[in-house]
BAVEXGU-268752 format. One line per field, with one value per residue (C-alpha): residue in three letters; x, y, z; residue number from 0. Coordinates in steps of 0.02 Angstrom, whole numbers, m for minus. Layout:
<atoms>
aa = [ALA_...] $
X = [X_...] $
Y = [Y_...] $
Z = [Z_...] $
i = [NUM_...] $
</atoms>
This chain:
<atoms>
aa = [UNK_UNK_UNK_UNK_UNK_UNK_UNK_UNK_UNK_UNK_UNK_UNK_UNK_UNK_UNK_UNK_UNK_UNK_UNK_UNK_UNK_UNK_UNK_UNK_UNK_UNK_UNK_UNK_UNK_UNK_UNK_UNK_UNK_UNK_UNK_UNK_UNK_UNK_UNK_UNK_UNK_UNK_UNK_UNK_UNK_UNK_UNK_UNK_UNK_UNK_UNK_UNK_UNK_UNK_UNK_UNK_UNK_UNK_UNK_UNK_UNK_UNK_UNK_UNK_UNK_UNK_UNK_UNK_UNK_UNK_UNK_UNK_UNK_UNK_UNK_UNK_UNK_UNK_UNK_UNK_UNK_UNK_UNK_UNK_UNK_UNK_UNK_UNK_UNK_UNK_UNK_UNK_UNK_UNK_UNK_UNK_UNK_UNK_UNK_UNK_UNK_UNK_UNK_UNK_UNK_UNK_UNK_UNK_UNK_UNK_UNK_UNK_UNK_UNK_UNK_UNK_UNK_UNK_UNK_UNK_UNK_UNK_UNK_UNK_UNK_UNK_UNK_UNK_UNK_UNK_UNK_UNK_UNK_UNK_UNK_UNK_UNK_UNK_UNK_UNK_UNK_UNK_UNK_UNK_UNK_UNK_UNK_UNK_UNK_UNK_UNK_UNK_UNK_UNK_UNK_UNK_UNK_UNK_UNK_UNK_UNK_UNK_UNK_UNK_UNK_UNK_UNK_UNK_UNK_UNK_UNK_UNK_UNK_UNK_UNK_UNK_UNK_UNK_UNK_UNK_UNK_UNK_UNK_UNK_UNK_UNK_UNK_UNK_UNK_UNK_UNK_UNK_UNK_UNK_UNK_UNK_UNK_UNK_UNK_UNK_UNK_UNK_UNK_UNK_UNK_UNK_UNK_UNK_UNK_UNK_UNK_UNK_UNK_UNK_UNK_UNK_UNK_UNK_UNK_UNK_UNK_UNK_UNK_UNK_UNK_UNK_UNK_UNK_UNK_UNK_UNK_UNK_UNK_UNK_UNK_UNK_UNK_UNK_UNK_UNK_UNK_UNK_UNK_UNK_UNK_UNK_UNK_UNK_UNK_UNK_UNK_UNK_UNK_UNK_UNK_UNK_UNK_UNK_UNK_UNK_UNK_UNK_UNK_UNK_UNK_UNK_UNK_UNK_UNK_UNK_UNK_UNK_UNK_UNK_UNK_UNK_UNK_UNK_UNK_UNK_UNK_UNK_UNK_UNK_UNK_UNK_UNK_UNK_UNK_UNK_UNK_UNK_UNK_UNK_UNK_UNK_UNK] $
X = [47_146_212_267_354_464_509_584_652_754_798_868_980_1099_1116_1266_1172_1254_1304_1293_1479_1487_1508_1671_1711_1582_1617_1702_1611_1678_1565_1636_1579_1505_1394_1318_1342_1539_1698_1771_1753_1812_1839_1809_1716_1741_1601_1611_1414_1385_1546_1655_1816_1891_1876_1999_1965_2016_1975_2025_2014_1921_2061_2190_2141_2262_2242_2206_2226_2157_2107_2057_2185_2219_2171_2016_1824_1683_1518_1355_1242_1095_1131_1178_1009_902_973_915_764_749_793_661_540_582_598_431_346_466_460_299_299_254_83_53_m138_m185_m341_m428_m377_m351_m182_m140_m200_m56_70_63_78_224_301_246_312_507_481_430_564_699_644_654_822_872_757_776_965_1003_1006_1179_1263_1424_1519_1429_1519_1668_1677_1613_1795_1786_1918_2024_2029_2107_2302_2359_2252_2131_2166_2110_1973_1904_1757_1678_1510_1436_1267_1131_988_876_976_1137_1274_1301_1496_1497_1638_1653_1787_1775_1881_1899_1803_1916_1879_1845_1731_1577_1472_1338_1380_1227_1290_1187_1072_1062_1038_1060_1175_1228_1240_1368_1381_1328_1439_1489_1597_1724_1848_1903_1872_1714_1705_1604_1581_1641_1594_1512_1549_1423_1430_1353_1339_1196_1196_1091_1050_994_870_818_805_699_565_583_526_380_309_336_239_101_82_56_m69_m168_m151_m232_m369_m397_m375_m532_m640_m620_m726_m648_m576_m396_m281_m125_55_151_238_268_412_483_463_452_327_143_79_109_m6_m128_m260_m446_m478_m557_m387_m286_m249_m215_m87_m3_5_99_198_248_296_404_487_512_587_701_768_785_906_1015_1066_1269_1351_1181_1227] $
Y = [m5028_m5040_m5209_m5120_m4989_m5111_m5189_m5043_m4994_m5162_m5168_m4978_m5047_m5132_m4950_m4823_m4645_m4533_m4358_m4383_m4345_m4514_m4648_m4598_m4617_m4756_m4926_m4994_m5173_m5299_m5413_m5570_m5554_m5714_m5779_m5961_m5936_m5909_m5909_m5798_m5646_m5635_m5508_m5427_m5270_m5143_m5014_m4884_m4787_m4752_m4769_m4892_m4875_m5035_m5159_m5302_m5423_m5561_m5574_m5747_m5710_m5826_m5868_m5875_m5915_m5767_m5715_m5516_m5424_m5257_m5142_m4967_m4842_m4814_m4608_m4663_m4696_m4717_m4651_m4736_m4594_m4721_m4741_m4554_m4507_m4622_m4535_m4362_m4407_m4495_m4341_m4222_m4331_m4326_m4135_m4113_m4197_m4112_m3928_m3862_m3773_m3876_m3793_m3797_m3854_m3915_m3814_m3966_m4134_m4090_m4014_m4178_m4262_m4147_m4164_m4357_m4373_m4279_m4373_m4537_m4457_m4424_m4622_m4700_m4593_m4634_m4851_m4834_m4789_m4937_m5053_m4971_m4951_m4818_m4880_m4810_m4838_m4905_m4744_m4666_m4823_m4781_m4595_m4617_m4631_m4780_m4862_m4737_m4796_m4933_m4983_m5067_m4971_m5063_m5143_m5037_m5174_m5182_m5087_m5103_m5026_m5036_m5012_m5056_m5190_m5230_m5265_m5299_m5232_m5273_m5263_m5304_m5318_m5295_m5378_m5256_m5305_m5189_m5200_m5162_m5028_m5157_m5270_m5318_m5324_m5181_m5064_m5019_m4929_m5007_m4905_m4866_m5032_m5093_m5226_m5241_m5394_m5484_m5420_m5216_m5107_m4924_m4798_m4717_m4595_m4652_m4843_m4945_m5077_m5224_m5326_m5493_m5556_m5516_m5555_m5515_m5534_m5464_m5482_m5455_m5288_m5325_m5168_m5134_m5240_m5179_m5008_m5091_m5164_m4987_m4892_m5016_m4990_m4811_m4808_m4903_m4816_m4643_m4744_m4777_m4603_m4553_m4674_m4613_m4445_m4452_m4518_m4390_m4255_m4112_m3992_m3930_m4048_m3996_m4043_m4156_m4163_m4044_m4119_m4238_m4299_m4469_m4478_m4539_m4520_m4295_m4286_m4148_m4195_m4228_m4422_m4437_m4407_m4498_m4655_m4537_m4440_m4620_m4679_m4519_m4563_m4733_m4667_m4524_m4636_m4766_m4641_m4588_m4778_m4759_m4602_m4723_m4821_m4849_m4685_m4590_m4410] $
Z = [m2188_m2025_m2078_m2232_m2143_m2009_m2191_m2247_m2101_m2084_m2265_m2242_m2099_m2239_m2318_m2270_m2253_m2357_m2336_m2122_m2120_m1991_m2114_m2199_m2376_m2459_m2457_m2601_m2652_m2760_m2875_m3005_m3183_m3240_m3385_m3388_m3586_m3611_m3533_m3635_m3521_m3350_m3222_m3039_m3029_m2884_m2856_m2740_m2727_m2909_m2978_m3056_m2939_m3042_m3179_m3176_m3345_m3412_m3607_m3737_m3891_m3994_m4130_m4057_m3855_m3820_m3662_m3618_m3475_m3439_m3280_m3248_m3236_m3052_m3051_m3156_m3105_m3209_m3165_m3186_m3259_m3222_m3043_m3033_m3143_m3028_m2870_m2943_m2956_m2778_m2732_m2819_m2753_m2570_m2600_m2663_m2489_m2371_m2457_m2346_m2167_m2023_m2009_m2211_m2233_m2418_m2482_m2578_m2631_m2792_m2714_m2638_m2790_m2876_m2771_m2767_m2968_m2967_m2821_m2934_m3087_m3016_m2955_m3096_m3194_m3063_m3071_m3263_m3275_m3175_m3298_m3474_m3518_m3642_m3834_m3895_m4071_m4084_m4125_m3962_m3873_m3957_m3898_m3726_m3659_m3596_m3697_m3616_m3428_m3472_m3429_m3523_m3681_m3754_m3942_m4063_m4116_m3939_m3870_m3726_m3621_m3440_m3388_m3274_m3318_m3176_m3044_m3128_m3194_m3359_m3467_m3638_m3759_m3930_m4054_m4215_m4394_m4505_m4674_m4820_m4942_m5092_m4989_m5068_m4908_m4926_m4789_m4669_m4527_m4363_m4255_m4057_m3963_m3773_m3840_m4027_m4114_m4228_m4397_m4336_m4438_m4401_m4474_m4339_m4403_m4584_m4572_m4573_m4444_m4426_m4248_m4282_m4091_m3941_m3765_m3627_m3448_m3274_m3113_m2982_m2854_m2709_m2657_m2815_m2822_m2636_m2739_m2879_m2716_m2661_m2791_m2808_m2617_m2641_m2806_m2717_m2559_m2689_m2761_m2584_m2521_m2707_m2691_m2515_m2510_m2667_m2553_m2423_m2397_m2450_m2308_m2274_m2202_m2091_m2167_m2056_m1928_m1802_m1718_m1830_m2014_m1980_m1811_m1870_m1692_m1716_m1852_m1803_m1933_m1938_m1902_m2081_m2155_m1999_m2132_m2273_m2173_m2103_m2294_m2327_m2189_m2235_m2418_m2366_m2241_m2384_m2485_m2351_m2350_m2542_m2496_m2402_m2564_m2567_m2617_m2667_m2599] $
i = [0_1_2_3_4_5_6_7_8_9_10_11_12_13_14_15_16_17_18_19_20_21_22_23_24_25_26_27_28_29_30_31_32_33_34_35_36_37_38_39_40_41_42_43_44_45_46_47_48_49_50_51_52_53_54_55_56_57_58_59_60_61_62_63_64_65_66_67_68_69_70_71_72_73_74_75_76_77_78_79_80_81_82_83_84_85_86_87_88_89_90_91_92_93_94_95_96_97_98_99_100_101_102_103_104_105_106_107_108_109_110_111_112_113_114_115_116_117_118_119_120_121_122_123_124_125_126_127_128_129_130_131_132_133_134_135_136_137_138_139_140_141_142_143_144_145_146_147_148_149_150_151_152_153_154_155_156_157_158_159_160_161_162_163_164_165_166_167_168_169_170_171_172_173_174_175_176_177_178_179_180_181_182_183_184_185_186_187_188_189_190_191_192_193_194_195_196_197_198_199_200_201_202_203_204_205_206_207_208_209_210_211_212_213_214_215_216_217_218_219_220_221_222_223_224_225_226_227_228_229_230_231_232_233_234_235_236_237_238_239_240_241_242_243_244_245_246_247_248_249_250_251_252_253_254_255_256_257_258_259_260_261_262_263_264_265_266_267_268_269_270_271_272_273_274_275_276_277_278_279_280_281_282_283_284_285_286_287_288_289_290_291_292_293_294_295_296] $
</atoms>
């Protein structure tokens, strides 16, 4: 578990700490769009904690090989509600280990028991945001706002989304035509999906639309993926103190530390539950390192 711990530690060093008031504003971070599938899309995003601080892209258009050029709005940023979710719930975890006194003894491990599957439960709800995208329909896409932080404005048979997929951050664009009023196509409106495909038709305002083609690209977030490792040590080290603590005898156990939150050698606990107390250890620590992700105050 040590070895586990110096990882985290290290890894943490390539993380700003946020809310310190040392740091200054968060770093902004610039990543190239890319897809080994098209060329149609191209672009340079800049993102600044969990916000979109800039989109610069590059768009041809399939018929014609016209070239478009679009870019945020310079008074605009775009939130990532799946970073900003996933932070909440980093959060609520770390709250529910550090919320006791110094000298707080549990009564039985059942109350450890408790207190670790809710600590698992804000993780594995705080990983799954980063993993499982929301499904949206195309009118939610369409009223997000989105279209609106662009200058120039987007054409009227553009629409385009963000979001998070592992470790990447994903921009897709959709070309829409307009179905006319004595088409013969049967009109089935599509439901909520990650990432829509051609032919998905949806009614917004008075017309029916139809997307004629789909462009996706993405680029990789380290630190991210350093959040995504995170969130799996954390999970596991719950899991030992679990499978420890329920071999235990029972008997109260002293809540650390009496000095400092992050000092194994203050525990004052029985020697029975030294390597229980040292697991908790390494899994609050770990979650303080998931606290220093860019921008997550």
């Amino acid at each position: 578990m040590w070895k586990e711990q110096v990882s985290a530690q290290e890894a943490s060093l390539r993380f700003t700490l946020p809310g310190s008031g040392t740091e200054g504003p968060t770093k902004q971070e610039n990543f190239i769009l890319g897809s080994c599938g098209t060329d149609q899309v191209k672009g340079v995003l800049t993102l600044q904690g969990d916000a979109l601080s800039q989109a610069d892209v590059n768009l041809k258009m399939p018929r014609n090989n016209q070239l478009l050029h679009f870019a945020f709005r310079e008074d605009k940023q775009w939130k990532l509600q799946q970073i900003q979710d996933a932070r909440n719930h980093v959060s609520q975890a770390i709250y529910l280990l550090a919320n006791r006194d110094e000298n707080y003894q549990f009564r039985t491990g059942a109350e450890v028991l408790k207190l670790m599957d809710a600590v698992m439960l804000q993780l594995t709800r705080a990983r799954n945001r980063l993993t499982t995208p929301a499904t949206l329909t195309l009118p939610e896409i369409a009223a997000s706002g989105l279209t609106r932080m662009f200058a120039p404005a987007l054409p009227s048979d553009l629409l385009v989304n963000f979001y998070i997929n592992l470790n990447k951050l994903c921009l897709t664009v959709y070309q829409l035509h307009a179905l006319q009023p004595n088409s013969t196509k049967n009109f089935r409106p599509a439901g909520g999906a990650v990432l829509h495909s051609p032919g998905a038709m949806f009614e917004w305002g008075a017309q029916r639309l139809e997307v004629s083609h789909v462009h996706k690209v993405e680029c990789v977030i380290p630190w991210l993926n350093d959040a995504l490792v995170f969130f799996t040590v954390s999970l596991q080290l719950c899991q030992q103190l679990k499978d420890k603590r329920s071999a235990q005898d029972p008997g109260p156990w002293a809540w650390p530390p009496a000095q400092g939150p992050l000092s194994p050698h203050r525990l004052r606990v029985p020697a029975r539950a030294r390597a229980v107390h040292h697991g908790l250890f390494i899994s609050l620590f770990t979650l303080s390192c998931l606290s220093r992700l860019h921008g997550w105050t």
